[in-house]
Every structure is written in C-alpha cells, then in structure tokens.
Steps between C-alpha positions, in 0.01 A plus 500: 500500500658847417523777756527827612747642756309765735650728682521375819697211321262246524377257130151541393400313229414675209197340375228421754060365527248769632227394656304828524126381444542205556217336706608336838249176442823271449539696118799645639642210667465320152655789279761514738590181494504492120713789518761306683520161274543773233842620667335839611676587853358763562125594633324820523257550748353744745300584860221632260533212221308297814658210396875524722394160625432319219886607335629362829351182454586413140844564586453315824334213307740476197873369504699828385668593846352860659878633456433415150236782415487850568138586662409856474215655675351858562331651800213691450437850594244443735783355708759802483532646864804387658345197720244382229779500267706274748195259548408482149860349424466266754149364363611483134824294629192323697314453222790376273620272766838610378797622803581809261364687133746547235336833410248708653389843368243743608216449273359867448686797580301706662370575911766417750784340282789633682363327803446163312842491380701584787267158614659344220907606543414359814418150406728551234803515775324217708535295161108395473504694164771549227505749336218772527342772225215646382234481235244753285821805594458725191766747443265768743466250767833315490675898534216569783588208742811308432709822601375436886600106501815394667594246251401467130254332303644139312181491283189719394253318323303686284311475143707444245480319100625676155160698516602706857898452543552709802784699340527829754443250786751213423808821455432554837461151633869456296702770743434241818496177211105423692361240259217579337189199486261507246117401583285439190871398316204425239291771528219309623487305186463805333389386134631802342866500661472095452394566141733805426656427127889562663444236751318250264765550260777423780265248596517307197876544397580346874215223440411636830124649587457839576520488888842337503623755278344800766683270808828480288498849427449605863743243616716639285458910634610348875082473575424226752139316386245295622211416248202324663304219342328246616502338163812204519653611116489839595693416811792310337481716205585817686789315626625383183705880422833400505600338174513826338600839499360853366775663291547935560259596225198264644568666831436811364256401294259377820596844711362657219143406558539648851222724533580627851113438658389209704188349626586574854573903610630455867506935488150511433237677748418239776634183373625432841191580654333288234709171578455494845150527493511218237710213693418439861801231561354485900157368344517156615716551806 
C-alpha cells in the first residue's frame, strides 16, 4: 500500500474506504470487511457516521492485525468544550474497542474548537490518538483558528475532485506540509465530472474507468482519498491505481477543469448552526 509521510512523521496510507452514509444495520460491518480482503488498510469513519462500532468490529472480526490499518475518526461539534471533547475520545476508542485512533480530526470547525483540540494534543501526548487534524477548514477558517493551537494540524479533510481542487487552500496547507484529504474524491458520482470528455479519454487510453483515472490523478497531486462504495468492484477497483502513471500534460490537463466551487461552503451564513441542529450524536445515550 503506498503512503504519505505527515508531519508529525507518522505513515498514512494514501488510499483509504469511507463509510460516511453508511447504515449501521451490519452494512458497514460487511463493506468493511470487503474493504479489507481488498487490501484497503485504511477506514474512515466518524462520532456522527453512527456507525464507530460497527468499523471496530470488522476489524475486530477479520484477520488483518489492528496495527495493520489506520482508523480515523472525527468528533463532532456538539462535543467541543474541553471535558466533552475529552469524553467523546474516550467513547469513540469505546466504541471502536481499539487502545488508540490512528487519526482523529475535529469534524466541523466551528463553536469551541480551540477547546476540543487542546482535548486532543492531550490524548495525543498520552498516545490514545496519533496524529490529530481537522476537517471542513477553508482558507477563512483554517487562518481564523489554527493560529491559537499549540501544535499543528497533520490533516484537513475537506472537498476535493478535478471539479473543486482547493488551490488557495492546499498553498497554505504546503508552508506546515498538513496533508490535504479529499471527501467526495468522486464528486459524489458526479455524472458530469465522471463523464467529462478529458477523463473518458484518459480513461480509455489507460483501459482504466473514469474514477480510477480521478483517484490516480489525485494520488498523483499528494491528495490522500477514500472513495466509499458499498458495491464489491467498486471497492477493489478504486484500489487498483497503481499500475500506471499520469504524464505532466494529463496533470494539467485535469487541473484545468478546476472550477474553484464546491457543493459544501463551510463560510456560509449558519452552516455551523445548521449542523448541529442536524446531528444529535447524544440521541441514544
């Protein structure tokens, strides 16, 4: 598995399985464990995914060692003042049945984030997590908050595909070398981007299908990814990148479609207001 050196030195792999939307009826469980006899080591989840558990178990339950995958989660804003923050680690480690996370980021930036993540260099000295970081920072919010931390980011997780390529964000993510992680790698099978004649035509001198040709291409521009299917061909297919290589002029010829908008404005009017209303992680406490 290729991977990426962070900046706190430690390996993430570079290709990864989301499992955002994923139901927590066992369909997790079962994708997960899919994802693993595919070679994929390493697993996406989060507190407000509702399905921690049901990662923990397919790892528990298959026969790839728990050193062997990297387990990212994300706390949710609901749980950002300094002791929430320190419980909600200890019930997603709970919940994964796991002694430590590989990765944990805050999940929205907004409310009392400076609080959450001095909760989070804590466990991160104790050892129970990682390496630590943040996700849905645009350029705004990333020059708003990381300023106060102690320690800097290893990851922000944001949108990104050839459509929305995060240019004025990932120059400043570059000064501190904080990887950037795509969500929606795909565009949530977007069937224009999927369908977009540059792609298809890369597509089809590779003998590749357009989403390995999008994952190559980000692979390629230093972009951690972590598609989600619960479809098994997708699965392996997403893995199957390696066994080629974009040459200079393809590059460029995939930023060019960048149209610099996304689906998701984390600057917009009340989006933090919004989320928190829409995810009550407590509800079945």
């Amino acid at each position: 598995m290729k991977s990426f050196k962070l900046n706190d030195g430690n390996e993430i792999p570079a290709i990864g399985f989301g499992t955002f939307q994923i139901p927590a009826d066992g369909s997790t469980c079962t994708a997960v464990r899919k994802a693993l006899d595919y070679g994929i080591r390493h697993i996406d989840t989060a507190v407000a995914y509702f399905n921690e558990q049901e990662v923990g178990q397919a790892i528990k339950n298959s026969e790839v060692e728990r050193e062997d995958v990297w387990i990212t989660s994300k706390m949710w804003l609901q749980d950002y003042a300094y002791e929430d923050a320190k419980k909600s680690i200890r019930t997603t480690l709970e919940k994964l049945d796991m002694d430590y996370i590989d990765l944990y980021l805050l999940h929205q930036p907004y409310g009392k984030v400076t609080e959450a993540w001095k909760a989070m260099e804590e466990a991160k000295e104790e050892g129970v997590i990682k390496s630590i970081g943040v996700s849905n920072m645009s350029p705004n919010l990333w020059n708003k908050f990381v300023p106060e931390f102690d320690s800097m980011p290893s990851v922000n997780q944001v949108e990104f595909n050839p459509y929305f390529q995060q240019k004025e964000l990932r120059e400043i993510l570059a000064k501190d070398d904080v990887k950037l992680e795509a969500w929606a790698p795909l565009g949530q099978g977007n069937s224009s981007l999927l369908n977009n004649q540059t792609i298809v035509d890369l597509a089809d001198k590779y003998d590749k299908n357009p989403g390995q040709i999008i994952l190559r291409f980000e692979n390629q521009e230093g972009i951690i990814v972590f598609p989600k299917s619960t479809n098994e061909e997708h699965i392996k297919s997403n893995m199957d990148i390696f066994d080629f290589k974009l040459n200079e002029d393809e590059i460029e010829q995939i930023r060019k479609l960048d149209t610099g908008k996304g689906i998701h404005d984390p600057d917009a009017e009340g989006v933090g207001e919004f989320l928190l209303s829409a995810y009550d992680v407590h509800e079945n406490d």
